[in-house]
N, C-alpha and C positions, 0 to 999 in steps of 0.2 A: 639523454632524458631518462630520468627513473620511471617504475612502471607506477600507477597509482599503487597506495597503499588497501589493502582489505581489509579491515578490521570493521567492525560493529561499531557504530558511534549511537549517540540517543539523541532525537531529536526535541526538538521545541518547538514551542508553540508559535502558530503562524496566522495570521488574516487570512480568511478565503470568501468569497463571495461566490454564491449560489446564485447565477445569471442565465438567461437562456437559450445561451448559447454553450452554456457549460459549466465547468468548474474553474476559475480563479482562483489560484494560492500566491499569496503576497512573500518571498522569501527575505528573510531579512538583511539580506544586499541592494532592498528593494526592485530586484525583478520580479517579474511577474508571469505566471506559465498558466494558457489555457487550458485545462483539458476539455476538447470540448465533444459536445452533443451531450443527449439526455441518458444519463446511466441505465443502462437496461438491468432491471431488477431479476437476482437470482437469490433462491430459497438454497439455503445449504451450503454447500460448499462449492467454490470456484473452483473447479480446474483451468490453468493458463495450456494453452499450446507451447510446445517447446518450444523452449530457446528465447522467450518472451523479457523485456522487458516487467518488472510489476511494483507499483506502485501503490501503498496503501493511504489511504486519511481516512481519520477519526473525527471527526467533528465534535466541537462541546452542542450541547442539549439546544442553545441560540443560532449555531450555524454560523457563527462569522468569525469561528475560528479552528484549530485542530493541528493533529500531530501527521505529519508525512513520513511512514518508511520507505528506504526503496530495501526490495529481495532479492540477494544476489546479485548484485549490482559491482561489476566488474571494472568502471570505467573512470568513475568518479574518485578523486584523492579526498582525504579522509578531510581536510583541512579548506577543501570546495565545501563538504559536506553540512562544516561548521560554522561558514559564512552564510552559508543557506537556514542553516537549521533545518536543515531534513536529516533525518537518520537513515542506518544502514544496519539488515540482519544480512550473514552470512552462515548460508547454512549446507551441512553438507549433507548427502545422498540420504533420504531417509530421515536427516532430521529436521524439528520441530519449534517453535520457539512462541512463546505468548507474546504479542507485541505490542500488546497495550491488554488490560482487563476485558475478559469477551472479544479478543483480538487474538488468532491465531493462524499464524502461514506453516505450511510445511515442504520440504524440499523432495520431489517425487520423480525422480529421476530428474530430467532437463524441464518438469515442471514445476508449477508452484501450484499448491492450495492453495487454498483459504477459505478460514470458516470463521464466524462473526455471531453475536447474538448483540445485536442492535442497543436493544435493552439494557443489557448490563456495561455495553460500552459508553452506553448515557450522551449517544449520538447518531450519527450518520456515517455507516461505512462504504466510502470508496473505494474503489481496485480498478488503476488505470492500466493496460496491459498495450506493450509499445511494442515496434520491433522498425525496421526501416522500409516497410510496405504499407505502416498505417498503425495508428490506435482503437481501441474501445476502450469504453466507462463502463464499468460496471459499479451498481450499490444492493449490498447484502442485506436482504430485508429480512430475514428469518435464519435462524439457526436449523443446522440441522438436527436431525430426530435425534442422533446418539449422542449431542453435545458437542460443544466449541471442544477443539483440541480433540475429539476422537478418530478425526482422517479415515473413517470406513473407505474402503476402497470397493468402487461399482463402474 
């Protein structure tokens, strides 16, 4: 068995329903993945705990629909990716990458960023953060002070 492939793929657009009990994304093999509970709102930037799983969506401005990246995501072949319509950044030590307009992750050692400006994403951003002990949701309501993409480190 070969290992999965790593490369970057772009994602498409997907149905998701804001329910509440969580987040619904519709993938278009038509499965469907909860993330669930209510997104604990963070100003500024995400820091993940190492070794994490992370998960982005963008929602459009109506919420019933959006883009899913996964960061770093070692596990998935590029060609699962593209029956899903979920995309994939690969990033290495240090680096950065916009992943949608007002949508930026960056690779910090065995973490991930993330910084968001709501606003100019012209939606709702998600950041589902996995590992095999459990999830959380988070949704980025405010940019931070020095701007999307500036990764201050505190």
């Amino acid at each position: 068995m070969s290992s999965p492939s790593r490369s970057d793929v772009s994602p498409q657009t997907l149905p998701i329903d804001l329910v509440e009990e969580g987040v619904v994304v519709e993938y278009l093999d038509g499965r469907n993945t909860l993330y669930r509970g209510a997104p604990d709102p963070v100003e500024g930037t995400l820091r993940t705990g190492p070794g994490k799983e992370v998960h982005v969506l963008v929602t459009d401005p109506t919420e019933t629909e959006g883009v899913m990246t996964y960061v770093n995501d070692y596990n998935t072949h590029d060609e699962i990716l593209a029956d899903t319509g979920v995309g994939r950044v690969m990033l290495g030590a240090g680096e950065s990458e916009e992943l949608f307009p007002g949508v930026a992750v960056r690779a910090a050692g065995e973490r991930v960023h993330v910084e968001a400006d709501p606003e100019v994403a012209g939606g709702r951003v998600f950041v589902f953060v996995e590992d095999d002990w459990g999830e959380r949701s988070f949704e980025v309501v405010e940019p931070p002070a020095e701007g999307v993409g500036s990764f201050t480190e505190t």
